[in-house]
mmCIF file of the N, C-alpha and C atoms, coordinates in Angstrom:
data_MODEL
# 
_entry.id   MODEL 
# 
loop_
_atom_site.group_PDB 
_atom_site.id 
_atom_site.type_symbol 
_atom_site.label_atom_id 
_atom_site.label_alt_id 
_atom_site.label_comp_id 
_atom_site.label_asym_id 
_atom_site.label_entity_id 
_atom_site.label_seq_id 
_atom_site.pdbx_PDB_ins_code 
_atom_site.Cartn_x 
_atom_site.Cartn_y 
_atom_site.Cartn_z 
_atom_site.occupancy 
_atom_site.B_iso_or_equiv 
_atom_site.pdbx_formal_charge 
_atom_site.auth_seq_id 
_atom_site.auth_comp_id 
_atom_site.auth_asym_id 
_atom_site.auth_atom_id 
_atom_site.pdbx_PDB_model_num 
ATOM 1   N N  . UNK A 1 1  ? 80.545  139.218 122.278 1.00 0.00 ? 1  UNK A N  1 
ATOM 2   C CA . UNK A 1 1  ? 81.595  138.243 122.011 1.00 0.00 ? 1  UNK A CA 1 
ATOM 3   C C  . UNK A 1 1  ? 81.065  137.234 120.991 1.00 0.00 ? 1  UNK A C  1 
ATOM 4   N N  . UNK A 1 2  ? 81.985  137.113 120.000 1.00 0.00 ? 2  UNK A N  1 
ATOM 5   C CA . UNK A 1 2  ? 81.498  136.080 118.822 1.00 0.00 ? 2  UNK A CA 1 
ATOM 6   C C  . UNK A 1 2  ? 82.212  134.940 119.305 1.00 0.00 ? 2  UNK A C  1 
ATOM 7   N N  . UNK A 1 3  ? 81.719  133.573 118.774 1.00 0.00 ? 3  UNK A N  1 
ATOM 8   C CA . UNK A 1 3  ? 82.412  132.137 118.398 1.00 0.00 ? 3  UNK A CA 1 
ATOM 9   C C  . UNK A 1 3  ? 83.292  132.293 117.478 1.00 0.00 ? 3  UNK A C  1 
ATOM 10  N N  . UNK A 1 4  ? 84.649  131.276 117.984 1.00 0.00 ? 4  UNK A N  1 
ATOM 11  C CA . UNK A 1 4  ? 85.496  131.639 116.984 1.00 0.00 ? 4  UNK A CA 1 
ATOM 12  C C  . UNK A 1 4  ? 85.485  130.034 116.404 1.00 0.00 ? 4  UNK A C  1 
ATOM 13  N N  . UNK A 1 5  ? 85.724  129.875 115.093 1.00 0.00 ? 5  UNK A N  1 
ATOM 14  C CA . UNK A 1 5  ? 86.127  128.591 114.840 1.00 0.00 ? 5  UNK A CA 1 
ATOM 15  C C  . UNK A 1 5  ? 87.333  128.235 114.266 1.00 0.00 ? 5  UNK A C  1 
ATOM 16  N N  . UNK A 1 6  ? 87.693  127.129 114.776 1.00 0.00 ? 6  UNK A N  1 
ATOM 17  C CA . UNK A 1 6  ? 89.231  126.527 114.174 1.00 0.00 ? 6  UNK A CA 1 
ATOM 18  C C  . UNK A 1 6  ? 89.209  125.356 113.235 1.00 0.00 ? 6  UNK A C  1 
ATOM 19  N N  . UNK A 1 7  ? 89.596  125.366 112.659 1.00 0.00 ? 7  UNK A N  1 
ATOM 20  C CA . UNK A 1 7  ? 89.737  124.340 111.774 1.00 0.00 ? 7  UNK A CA 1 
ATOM 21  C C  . UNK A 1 7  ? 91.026  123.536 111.004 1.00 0.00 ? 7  UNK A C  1 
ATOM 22  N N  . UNK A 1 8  ? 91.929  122.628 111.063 1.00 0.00 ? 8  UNK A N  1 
ATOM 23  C CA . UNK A 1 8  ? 92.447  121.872 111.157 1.00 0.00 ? 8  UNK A CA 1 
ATOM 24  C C  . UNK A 1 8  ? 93.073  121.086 109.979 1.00 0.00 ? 8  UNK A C  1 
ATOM 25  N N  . UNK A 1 9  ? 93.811  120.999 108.706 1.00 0.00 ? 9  UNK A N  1 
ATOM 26  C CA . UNK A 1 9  ? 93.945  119.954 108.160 1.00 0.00 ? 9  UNK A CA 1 
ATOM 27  C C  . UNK A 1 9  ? 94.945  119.037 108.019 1.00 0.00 ? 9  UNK A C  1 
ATOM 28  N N  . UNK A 1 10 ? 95.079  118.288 108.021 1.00 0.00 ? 10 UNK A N  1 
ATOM 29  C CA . UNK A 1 10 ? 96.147  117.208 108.234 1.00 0.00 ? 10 UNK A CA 1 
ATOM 30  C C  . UNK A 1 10 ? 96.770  116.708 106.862 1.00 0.00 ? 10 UNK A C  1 
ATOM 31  N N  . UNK A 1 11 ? 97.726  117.137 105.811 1.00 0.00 ? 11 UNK A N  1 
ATOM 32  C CA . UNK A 1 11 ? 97.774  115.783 104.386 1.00 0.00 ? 11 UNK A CA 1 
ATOM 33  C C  . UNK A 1 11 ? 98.309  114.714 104.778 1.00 0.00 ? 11 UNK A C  1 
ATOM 34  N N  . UNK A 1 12 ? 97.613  113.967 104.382 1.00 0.00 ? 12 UNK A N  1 
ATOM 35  C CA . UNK A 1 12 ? 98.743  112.328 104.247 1.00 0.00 ? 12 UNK A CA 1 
ATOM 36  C C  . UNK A 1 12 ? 98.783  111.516 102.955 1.00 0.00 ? 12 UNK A C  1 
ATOM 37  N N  . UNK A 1 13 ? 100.095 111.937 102.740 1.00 0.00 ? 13 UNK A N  1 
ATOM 38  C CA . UNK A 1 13 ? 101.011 111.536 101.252 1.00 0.00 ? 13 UNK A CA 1 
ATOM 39  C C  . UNK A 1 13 ? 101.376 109.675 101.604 1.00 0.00 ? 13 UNK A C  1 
ATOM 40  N N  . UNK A 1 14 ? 100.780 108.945 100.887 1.00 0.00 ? 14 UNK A N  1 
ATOM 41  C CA . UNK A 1 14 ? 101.371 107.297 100.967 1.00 0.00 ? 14 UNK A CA 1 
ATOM 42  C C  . UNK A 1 14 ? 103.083 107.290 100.028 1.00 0.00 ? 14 UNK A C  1 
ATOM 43  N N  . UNK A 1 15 ? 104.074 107.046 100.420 1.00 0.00 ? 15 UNK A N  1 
ATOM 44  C CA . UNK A 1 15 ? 104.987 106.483 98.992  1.00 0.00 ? 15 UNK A CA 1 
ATOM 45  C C  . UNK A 1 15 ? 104.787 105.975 98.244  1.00 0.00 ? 15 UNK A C  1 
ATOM 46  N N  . UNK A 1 16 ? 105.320 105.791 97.172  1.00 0.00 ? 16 UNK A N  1 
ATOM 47  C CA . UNK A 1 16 ? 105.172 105.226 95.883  1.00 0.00 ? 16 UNK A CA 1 
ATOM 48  C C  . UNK A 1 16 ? 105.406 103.859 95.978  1.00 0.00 ? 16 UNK A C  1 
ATOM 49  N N  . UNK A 1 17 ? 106.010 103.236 96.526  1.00 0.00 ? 17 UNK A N  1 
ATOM 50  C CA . UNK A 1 17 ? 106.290 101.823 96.816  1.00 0.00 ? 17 UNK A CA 1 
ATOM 51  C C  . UNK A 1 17 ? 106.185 101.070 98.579  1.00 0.00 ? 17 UNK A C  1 
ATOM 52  N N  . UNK A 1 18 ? 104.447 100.727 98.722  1.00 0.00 ? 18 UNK A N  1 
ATOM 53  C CA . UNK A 1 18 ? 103.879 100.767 100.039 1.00 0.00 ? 18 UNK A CA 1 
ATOM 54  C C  . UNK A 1 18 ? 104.623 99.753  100.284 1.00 0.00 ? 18 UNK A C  1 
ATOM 55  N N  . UNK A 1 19 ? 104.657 99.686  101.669 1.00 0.00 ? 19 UNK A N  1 
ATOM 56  C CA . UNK A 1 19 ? 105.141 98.243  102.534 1.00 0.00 ? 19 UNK A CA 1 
ATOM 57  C C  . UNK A 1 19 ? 104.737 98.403  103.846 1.00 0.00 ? 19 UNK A C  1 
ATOM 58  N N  . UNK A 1 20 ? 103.256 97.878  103.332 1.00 0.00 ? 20 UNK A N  1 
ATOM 59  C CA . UNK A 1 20 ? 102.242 97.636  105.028 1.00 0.00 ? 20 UNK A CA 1 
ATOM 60  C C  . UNK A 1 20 ? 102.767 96.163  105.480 1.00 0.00 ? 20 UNK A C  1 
ATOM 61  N N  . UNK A 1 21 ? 103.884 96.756  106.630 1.00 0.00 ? 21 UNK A N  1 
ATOM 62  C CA . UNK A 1 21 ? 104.376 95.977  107.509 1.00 0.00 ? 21 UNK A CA 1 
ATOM 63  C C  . UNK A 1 21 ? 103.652 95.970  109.303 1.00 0.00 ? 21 UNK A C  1 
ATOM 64  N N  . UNK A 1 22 ? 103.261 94.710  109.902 1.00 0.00 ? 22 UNK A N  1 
ATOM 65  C CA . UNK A 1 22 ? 103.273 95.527  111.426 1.00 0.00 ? 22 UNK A CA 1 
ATOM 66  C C  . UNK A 1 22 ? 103.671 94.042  112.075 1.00 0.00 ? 22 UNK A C  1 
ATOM 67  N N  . UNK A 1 23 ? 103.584 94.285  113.476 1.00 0.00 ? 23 UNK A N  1 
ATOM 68  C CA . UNK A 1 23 ? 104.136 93.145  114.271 1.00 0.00 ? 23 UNK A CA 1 
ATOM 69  C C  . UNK A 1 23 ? 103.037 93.000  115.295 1.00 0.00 ? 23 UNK A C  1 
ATOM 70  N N  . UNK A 1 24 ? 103.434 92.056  115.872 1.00 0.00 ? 24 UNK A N  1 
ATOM 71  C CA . UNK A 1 24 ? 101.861 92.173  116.974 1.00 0.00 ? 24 UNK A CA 1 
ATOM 72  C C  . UNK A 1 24 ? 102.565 91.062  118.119 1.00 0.00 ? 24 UNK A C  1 
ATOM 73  N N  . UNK A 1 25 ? 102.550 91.458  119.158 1.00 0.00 ? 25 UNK A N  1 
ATOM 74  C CA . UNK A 1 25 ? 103.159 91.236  120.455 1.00 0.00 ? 25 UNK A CA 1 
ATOM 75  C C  . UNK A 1 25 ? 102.292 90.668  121.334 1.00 0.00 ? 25 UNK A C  1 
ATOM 76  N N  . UNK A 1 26 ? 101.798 89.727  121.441 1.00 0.00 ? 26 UNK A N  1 
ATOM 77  C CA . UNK A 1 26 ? 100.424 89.264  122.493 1.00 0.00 ? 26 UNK A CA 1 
ATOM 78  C C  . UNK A 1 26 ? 101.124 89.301  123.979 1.00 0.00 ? 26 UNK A C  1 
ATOM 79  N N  . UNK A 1 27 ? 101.885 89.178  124.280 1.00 0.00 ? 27 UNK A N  1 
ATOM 80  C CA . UNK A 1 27 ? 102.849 88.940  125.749 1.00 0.00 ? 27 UNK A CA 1 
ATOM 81  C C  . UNK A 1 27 ? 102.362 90.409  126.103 1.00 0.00 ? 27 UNK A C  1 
ATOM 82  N N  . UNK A 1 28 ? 103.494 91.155  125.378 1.00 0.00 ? 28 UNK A N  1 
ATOM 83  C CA . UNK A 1 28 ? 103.612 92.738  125.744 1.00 0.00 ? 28 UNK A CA 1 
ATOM 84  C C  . UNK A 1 28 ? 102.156 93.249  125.324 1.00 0.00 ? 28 UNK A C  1 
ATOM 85  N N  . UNK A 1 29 ? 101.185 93.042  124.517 1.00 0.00 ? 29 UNK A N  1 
ATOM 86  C CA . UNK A 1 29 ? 100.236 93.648  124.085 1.00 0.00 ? 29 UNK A CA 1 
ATOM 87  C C  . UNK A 1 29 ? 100.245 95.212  123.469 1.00 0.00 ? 29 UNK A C  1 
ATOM 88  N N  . UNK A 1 30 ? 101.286 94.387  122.439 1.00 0.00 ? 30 UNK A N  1 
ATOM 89  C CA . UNK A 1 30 ? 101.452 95.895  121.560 1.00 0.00 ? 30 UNK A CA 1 
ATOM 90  C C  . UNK A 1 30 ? 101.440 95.481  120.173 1.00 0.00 ? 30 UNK A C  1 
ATOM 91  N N  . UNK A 1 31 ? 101.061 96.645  119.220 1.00 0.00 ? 31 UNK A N  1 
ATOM 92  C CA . UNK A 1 31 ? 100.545 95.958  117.837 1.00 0.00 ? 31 UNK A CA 1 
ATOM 93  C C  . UNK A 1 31 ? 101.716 97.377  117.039 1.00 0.00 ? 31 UNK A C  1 
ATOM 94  N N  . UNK A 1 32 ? 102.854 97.259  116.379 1.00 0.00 ? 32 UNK A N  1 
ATOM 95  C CA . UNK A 1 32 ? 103.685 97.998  116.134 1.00 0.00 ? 32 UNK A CA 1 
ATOM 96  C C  . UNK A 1 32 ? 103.790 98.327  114.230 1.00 0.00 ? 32 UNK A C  1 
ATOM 97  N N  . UNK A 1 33 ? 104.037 99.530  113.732 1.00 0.00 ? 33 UNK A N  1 
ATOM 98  C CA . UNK A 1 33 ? 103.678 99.483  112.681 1.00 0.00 ? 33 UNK A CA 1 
ATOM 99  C C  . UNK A 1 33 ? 105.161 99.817  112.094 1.00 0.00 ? 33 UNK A C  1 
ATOM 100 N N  . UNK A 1 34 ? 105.928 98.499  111.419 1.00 0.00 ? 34 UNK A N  1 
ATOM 101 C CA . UNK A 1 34 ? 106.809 98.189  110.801 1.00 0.00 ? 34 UNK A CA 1 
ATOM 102 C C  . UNK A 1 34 ? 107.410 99.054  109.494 1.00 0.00 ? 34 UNK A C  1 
ATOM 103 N N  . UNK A 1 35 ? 105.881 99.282  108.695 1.00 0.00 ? 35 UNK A N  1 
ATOM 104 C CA . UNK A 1 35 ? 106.489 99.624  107.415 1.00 0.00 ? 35 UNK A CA 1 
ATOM 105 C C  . UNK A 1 35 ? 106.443 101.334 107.163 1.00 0.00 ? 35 UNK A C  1 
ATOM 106 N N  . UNK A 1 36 ? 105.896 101.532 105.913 1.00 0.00 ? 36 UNK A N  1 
ATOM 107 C CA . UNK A 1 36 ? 106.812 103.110 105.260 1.00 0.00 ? 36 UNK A CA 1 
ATOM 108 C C  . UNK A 1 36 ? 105.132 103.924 105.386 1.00 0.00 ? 36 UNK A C  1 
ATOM 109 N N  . UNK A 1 37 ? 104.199 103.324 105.763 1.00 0.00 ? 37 UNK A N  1 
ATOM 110 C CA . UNK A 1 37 ? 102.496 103.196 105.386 1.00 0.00 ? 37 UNK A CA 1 
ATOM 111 C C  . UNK A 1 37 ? 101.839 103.251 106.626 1.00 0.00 ? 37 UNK A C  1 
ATOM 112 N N  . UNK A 1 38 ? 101.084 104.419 106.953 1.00 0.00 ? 38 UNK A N  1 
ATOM 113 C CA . UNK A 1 38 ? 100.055 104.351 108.178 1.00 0.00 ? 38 UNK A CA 1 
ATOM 114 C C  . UNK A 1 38 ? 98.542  103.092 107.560 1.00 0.00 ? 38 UNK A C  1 
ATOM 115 N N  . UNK A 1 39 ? 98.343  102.798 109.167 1.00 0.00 ? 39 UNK A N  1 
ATOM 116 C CA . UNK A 1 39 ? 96.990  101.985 108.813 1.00 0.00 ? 39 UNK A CA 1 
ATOM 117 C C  . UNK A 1 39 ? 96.656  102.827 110.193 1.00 0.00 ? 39 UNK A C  1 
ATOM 118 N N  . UNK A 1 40 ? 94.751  101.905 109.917 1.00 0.00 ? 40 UNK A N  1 
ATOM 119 C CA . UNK A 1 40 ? 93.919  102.266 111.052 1.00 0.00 ? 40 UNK A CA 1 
ATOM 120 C C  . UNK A 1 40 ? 93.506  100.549 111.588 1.00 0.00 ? 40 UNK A C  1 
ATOM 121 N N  . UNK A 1 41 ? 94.055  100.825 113.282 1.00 0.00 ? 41 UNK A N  1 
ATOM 122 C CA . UNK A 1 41 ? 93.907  99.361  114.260 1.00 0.00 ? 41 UNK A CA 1 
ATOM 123 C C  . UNK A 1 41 ? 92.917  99.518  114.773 1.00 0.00 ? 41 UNK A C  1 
ATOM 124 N N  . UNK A 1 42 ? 91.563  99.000  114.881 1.00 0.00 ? 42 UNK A N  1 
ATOM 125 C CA . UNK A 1 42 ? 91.068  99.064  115.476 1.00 0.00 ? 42 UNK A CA 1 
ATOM 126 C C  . UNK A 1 42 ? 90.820  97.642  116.058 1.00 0.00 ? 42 UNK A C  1 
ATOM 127 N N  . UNK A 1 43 ? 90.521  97.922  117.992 1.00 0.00 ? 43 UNK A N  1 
ATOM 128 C CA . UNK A 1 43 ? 90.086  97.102  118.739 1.00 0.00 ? 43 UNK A CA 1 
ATOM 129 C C  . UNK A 1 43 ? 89.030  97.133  119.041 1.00 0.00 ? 43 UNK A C  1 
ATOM 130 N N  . UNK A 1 44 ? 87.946  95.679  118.905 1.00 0.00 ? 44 UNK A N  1 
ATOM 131 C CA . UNK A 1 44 ? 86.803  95.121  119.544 1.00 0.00 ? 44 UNK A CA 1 
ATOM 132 C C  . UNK A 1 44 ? 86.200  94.837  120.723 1.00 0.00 ? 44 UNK A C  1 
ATOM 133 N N  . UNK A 1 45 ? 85.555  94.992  121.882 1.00 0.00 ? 45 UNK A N  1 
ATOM 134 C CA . UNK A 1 45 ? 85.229  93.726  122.589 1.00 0.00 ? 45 UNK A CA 1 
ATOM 135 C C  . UNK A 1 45 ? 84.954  92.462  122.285 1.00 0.00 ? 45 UNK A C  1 
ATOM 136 N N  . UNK A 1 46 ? 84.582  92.247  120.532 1.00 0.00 ? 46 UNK A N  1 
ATOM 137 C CA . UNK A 1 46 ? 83.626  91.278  120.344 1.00 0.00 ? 46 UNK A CA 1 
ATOM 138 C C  . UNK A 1 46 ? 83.864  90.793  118.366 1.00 0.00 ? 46 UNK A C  1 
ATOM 139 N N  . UNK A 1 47 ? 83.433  90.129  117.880 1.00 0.00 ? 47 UNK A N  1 
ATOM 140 C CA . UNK A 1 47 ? 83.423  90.209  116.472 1.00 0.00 ? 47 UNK A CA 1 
ATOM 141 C C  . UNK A 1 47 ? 81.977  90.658  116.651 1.00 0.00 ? 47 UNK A C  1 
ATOM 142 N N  . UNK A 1 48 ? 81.106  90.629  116.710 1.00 0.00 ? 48 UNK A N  1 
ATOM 143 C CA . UNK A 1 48 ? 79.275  91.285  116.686 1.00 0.00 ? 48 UNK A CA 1 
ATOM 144 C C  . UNK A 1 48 ? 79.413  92.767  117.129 1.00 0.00 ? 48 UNK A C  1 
ATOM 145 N N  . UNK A 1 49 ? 80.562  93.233  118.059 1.00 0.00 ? 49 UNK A N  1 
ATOM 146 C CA . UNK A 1 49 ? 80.553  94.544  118.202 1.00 0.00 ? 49 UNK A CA 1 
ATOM 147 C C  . UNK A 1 49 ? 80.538  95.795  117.194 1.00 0.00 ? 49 UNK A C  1 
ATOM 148 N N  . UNK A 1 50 ? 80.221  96.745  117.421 1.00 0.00 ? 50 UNK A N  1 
ATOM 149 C CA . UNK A 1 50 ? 80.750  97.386  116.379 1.00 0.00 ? 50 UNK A CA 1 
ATOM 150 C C  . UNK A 1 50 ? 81.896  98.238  116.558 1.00 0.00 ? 50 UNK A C  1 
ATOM 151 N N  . UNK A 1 51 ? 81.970  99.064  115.563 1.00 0.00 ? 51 UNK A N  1 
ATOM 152 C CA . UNK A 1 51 ? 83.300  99.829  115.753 1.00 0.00 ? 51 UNK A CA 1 
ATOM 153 C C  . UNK A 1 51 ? 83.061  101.134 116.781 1.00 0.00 ? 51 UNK A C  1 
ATOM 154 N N  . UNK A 1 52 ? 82.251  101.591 116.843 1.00 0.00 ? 52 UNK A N  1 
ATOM 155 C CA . UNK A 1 52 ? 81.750  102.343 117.784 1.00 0.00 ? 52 UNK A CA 1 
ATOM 156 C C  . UNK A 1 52 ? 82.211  101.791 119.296 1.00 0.00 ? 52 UNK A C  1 
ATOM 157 N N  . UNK A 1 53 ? 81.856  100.758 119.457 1.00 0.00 ? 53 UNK A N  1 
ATOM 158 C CA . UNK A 1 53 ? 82.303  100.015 120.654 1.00 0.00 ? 53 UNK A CA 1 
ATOM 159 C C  . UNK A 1 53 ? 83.582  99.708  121.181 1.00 0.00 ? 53 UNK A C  1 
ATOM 160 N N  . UNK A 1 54 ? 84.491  99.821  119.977 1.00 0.00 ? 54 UNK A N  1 
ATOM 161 C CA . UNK A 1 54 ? 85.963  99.242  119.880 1.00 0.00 ? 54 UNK A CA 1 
ATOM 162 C C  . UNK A 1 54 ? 86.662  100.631 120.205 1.00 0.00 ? 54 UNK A C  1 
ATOM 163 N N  . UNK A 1 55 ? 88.063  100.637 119.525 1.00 0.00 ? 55 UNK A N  1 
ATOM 164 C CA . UNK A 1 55 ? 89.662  102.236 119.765 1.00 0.00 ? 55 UNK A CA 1 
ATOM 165 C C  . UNK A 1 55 ? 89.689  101.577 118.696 1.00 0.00 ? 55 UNK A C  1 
ATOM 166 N N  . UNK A 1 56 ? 89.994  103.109 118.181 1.00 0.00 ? 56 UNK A N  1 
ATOM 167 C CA . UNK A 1 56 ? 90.723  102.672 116.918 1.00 0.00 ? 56 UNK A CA 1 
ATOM 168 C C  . UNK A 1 56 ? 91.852  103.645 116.819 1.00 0.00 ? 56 UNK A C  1 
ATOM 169 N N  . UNK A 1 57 ? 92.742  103.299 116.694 1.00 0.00 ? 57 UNK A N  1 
ATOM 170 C CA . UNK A 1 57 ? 93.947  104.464 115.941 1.00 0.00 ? 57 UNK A CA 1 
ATOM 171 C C  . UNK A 1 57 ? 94.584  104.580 114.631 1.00 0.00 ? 57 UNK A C  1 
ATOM 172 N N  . UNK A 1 58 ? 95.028  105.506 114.738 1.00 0.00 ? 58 UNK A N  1 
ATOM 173 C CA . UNK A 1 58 ? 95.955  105.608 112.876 1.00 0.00 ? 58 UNK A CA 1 
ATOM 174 C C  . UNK A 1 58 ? 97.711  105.391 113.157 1.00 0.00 ? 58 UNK A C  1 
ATOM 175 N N  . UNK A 1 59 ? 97.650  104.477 113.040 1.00 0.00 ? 59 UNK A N  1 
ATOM 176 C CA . UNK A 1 59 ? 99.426  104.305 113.239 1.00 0.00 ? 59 UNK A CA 1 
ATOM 177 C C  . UNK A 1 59 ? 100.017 104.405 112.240 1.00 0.00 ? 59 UNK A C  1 
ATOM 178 N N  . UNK A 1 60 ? 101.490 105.729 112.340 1.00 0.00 ? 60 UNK A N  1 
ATOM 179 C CA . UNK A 1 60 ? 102.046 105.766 111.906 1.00 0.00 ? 60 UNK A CA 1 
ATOM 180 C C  . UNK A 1 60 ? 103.425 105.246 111.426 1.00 0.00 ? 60 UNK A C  1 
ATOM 181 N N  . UNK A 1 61 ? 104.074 105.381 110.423 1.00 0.00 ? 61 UNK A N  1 
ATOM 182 C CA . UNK A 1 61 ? 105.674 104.766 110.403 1.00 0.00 ? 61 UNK A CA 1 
ATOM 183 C C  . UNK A 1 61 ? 106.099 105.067 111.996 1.00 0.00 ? 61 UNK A C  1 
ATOM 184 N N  . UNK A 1 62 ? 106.548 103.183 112.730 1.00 0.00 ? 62 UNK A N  1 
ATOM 185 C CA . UNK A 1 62 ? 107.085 104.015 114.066 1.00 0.00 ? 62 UNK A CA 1 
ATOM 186 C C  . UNK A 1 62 ? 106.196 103.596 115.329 1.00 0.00 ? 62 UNK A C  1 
ATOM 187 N N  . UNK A 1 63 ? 105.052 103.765 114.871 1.00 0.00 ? 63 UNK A N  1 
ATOM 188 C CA . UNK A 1 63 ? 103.962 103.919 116.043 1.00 0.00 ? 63 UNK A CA 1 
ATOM 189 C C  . UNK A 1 63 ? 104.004 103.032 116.660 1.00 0.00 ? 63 UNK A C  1 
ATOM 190 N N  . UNK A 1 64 ? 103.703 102.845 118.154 1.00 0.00 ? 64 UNK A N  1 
ATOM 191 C CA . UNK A 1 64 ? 103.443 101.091 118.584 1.00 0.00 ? 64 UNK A CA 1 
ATOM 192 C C  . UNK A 1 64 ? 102.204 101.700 119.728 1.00 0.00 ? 64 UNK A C  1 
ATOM 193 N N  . UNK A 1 65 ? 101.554 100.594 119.842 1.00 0.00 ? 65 UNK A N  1 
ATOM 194 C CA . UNK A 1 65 ? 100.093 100.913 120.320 1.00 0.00 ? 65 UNK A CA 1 
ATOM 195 C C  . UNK A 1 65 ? 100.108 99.996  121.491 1.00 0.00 ? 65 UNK A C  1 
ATOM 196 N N  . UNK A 1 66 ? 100.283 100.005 122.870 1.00 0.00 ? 66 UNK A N  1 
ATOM 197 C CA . UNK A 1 66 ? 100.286 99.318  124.287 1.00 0.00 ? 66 UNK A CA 1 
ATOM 198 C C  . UNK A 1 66 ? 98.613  99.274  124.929 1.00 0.00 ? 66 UNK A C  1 
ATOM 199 N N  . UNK A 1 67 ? 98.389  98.082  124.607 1.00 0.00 ? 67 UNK A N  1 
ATOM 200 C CA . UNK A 1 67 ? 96.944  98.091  125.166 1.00 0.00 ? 67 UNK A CA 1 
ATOM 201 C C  . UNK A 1 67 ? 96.716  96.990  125.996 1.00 0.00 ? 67 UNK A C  1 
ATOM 202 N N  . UNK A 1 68 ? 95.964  96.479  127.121 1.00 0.00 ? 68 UNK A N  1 
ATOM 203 C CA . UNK A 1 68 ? 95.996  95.601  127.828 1.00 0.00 ? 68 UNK A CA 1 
ATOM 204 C C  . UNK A 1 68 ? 95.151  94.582  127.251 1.00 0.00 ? 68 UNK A C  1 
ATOM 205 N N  . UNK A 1 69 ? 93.640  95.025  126.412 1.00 0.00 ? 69 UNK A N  1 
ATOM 206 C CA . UNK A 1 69 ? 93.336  94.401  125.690 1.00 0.00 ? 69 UNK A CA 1 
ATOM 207 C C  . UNK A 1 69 ? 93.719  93.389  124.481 1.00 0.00 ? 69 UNK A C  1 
ATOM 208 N N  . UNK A 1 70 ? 95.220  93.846  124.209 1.00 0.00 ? 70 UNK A N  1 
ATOM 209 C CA . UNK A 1 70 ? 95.749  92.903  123.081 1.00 0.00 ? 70 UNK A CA 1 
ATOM 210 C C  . UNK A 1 70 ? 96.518  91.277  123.593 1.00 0.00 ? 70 UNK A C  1 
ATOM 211 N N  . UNK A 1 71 ? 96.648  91.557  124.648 1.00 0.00 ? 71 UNK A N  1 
ATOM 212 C CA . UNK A 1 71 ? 96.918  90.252  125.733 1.00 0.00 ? 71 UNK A CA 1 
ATOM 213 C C  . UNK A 1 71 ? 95.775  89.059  125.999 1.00 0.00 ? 71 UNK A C  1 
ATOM 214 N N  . UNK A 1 72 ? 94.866  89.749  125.379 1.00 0.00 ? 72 UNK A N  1 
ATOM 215 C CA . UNK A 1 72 ? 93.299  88.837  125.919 1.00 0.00 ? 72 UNK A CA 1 
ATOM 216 C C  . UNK A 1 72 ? 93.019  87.621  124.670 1.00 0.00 ? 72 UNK A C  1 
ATOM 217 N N  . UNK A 1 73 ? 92.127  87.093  124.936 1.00 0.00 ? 73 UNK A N  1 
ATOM 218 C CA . UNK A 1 73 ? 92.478  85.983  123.808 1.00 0.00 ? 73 UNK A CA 1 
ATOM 219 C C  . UNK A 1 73 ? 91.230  86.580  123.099 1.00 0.00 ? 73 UNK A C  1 
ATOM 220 N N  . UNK A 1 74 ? 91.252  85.887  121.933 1.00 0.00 ? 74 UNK A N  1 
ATOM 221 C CA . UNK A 1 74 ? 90.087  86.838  121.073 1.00 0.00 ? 74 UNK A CA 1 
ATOM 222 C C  . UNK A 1 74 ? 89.066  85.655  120.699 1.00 0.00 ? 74 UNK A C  1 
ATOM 223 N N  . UNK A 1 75 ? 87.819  85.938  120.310 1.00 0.00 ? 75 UNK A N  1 
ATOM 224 C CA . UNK A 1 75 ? 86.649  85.106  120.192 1.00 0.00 ? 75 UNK A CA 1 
ATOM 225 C C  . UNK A 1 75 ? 87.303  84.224  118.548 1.00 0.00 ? 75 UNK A C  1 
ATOM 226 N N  . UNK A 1 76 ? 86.794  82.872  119.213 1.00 0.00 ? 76 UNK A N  1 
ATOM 227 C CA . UNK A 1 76 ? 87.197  81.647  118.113 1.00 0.00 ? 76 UNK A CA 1 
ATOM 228 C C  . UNK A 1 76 ? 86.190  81.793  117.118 1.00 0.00 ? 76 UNK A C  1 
ATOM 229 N N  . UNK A 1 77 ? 86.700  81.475  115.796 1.00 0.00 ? 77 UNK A N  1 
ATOM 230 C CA . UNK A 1 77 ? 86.354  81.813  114.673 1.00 0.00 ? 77 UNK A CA 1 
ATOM 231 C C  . UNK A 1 77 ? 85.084  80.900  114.134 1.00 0.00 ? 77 UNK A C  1 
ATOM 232 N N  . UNK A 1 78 ? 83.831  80.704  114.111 1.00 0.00 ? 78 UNK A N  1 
ATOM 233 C CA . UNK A 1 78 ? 83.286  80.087  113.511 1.00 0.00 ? 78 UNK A CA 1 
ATOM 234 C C  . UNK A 1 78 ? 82.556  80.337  112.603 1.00 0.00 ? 78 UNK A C  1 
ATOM 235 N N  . UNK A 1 79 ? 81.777  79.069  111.261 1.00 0.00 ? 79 UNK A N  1 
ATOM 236 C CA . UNK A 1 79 ? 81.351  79.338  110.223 1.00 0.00 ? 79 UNK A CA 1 
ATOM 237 C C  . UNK A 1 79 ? 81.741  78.978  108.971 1.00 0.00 ? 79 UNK A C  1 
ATOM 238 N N  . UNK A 1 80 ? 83.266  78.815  109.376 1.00 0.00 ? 80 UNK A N  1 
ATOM 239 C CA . UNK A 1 80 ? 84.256  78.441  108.648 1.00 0.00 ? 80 UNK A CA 1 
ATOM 240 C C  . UNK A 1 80 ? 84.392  77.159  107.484 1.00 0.00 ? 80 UNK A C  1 
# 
């Protein structure tokens, strides 16, 4: 019996006229992506964290992302 392998590709075409729109819901803890344009959200524990440590997703036109973490208050900004 051999290994079989699969392999996968995905295109992603941007429009010609972007509109990175999103909304962000702290109550509900949802971060929703408004416009015509995927992004990538990623969540922290920490600003020193890294991304390794954090979720990240690719939201699409549409997408809305429900996390309990987005309800939390986030570390105050200093340096500034």
């Amino acid at each position: 019996m051999e290994p079989v392998v699969v392999m996968d590709t995905i295109l992603v075409v941007r429009p010609r006229e972007v509109q990175f729109k999103w909304s962000f819901d702290k109550v509900a803890g949802t971060v929703s992506n408004t416009g015509n344009t995927w992004f990538k959200l990623l969540i922290k524990p920490g600003c020193d964290s890294t991304e390794e440590e954090g979720d990240a997703w690719y939201l699409r036109p549409g997408d809305v992302v429900r996390q309990p973490a987005l309800r939390q208050p986030g570390e105050p900004l200093s340096g500034l």
